[in-house]
C-alpha positions as CSV (number, residue, x, y, z in Angstrom):
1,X,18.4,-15.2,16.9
2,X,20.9,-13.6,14.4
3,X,20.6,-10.2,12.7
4,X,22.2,-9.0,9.8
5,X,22.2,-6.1,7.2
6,X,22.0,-5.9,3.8
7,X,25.0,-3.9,2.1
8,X,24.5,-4.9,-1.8
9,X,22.3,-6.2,-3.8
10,X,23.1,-8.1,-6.8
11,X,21.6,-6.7,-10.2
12,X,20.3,-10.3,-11.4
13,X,18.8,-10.6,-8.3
14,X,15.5,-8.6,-9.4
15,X,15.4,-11.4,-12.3
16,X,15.3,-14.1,-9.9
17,X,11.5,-12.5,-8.6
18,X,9.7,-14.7,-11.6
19,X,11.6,-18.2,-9.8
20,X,10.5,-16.8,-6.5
21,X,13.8,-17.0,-5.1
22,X,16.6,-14.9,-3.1
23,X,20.0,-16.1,-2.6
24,X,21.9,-14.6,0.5
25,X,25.5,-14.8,0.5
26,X,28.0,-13.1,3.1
27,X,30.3,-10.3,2.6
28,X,33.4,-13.1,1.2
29,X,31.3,-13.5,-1.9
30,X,33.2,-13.9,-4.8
31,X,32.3,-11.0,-7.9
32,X,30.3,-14.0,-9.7
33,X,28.4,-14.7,-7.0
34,X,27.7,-10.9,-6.0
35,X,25.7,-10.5,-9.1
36,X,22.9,-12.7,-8.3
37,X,23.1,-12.4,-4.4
38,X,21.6,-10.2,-2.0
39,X,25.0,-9.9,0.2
40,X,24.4,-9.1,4.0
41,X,26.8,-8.9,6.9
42,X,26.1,-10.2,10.1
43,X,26.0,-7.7,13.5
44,X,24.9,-10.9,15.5
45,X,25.5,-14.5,14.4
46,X,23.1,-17.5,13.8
47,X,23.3,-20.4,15.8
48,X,21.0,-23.3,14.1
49,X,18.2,-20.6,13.9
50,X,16.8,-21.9,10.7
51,X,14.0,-24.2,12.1
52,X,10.9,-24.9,10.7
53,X,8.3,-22.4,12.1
54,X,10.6,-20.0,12.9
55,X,10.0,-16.5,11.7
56,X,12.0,-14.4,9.3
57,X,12.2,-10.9,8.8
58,X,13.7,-9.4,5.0
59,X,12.9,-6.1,5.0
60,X,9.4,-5.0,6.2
61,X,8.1,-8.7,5.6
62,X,8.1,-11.5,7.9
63,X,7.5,-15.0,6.7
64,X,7.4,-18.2,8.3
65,X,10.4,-21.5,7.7
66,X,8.5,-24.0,6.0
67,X,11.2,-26.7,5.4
68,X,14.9,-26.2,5.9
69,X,17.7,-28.3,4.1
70,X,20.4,-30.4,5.5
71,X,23.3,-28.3,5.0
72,X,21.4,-24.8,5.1
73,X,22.1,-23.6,8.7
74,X,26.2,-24.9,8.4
75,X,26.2,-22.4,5.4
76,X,24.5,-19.4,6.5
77,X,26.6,-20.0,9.9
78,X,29.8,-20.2,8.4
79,X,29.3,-18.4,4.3
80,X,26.1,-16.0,5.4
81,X,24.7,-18.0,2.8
82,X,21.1,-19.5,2.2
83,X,18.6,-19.7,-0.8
84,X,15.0,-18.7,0.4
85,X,12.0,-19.9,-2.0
86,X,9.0,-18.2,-1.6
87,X,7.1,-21.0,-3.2
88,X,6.6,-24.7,-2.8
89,X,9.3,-26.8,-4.4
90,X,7.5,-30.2,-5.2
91,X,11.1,-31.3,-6.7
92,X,12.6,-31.6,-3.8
93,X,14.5,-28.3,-1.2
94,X,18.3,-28.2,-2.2
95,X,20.2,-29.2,1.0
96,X,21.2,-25.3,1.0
97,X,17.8,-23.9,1.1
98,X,15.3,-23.0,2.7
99,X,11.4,-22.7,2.0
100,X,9.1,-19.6,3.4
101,X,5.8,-18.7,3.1
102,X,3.6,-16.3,2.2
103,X,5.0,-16.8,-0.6
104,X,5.7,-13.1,-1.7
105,X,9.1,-12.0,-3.1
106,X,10.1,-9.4,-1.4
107,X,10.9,-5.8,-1.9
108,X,15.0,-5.6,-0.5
109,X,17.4,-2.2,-0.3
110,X,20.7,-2.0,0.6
111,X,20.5,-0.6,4.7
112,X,17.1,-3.4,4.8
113,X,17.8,-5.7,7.6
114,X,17.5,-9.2,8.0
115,X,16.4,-11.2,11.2
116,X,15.7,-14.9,12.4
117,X,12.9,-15.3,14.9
118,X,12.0,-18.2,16.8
């Protein structure tokens, strides 16, 4: 399991809502990256917790891991970092993402917490 808390939030990030996508990114986030990322610090640390059927929490909404990419647990273990798609991505998931459903963007505030459920 591995908790964390959102600190800022990014002011593209509201843009992303039409792609159905959040990018997560640690606090070492450079001032690029801060300005489309929701950026989260973790108070316990993930340990391969993004599985498929897993469960987790953003906020006050919980949704379940669909698919996860190759490289997207090293990341969020070692950046904090992981895009989430609230949709179905018939392209193909980047290796740094992962896929959720239901597939409803979600409402974030800085102090919003995030978990990983198994």
């Amino acid at each position: 399991m591995a908790h964390s808390v959102i600190t800022e939030i990014g002011p593209i990030v509201a843009e992303f809502e039409e792609e159905n996508v959040i990018i997560l990114f640690g606090p070492m986030a450079t001032p690029d990256l801060r300005e489309i990322c929701v950026i989260h610090e973790f108070k316990e640390h993930p340990t391969e917790s993004l599985i498929e059927g897993a469960k987790i929490k953003l906020g006050n909404q919980t949704y379940t891991i669909k698919q996860v990419g190759s490289e997207a647990n090293k990341n969020f273990e070692e950046l904090g970092h992981v895009s989430i798609y609230f949709k179905s991505n018939e392209d193909g998931l980047l290796p740094g993402a992962v896929e959720v459903e239901p597939t409803i963007f979600p409402q974030l505030n800085v102090g919003d917490t995030i978990h990983l459920l198994p």
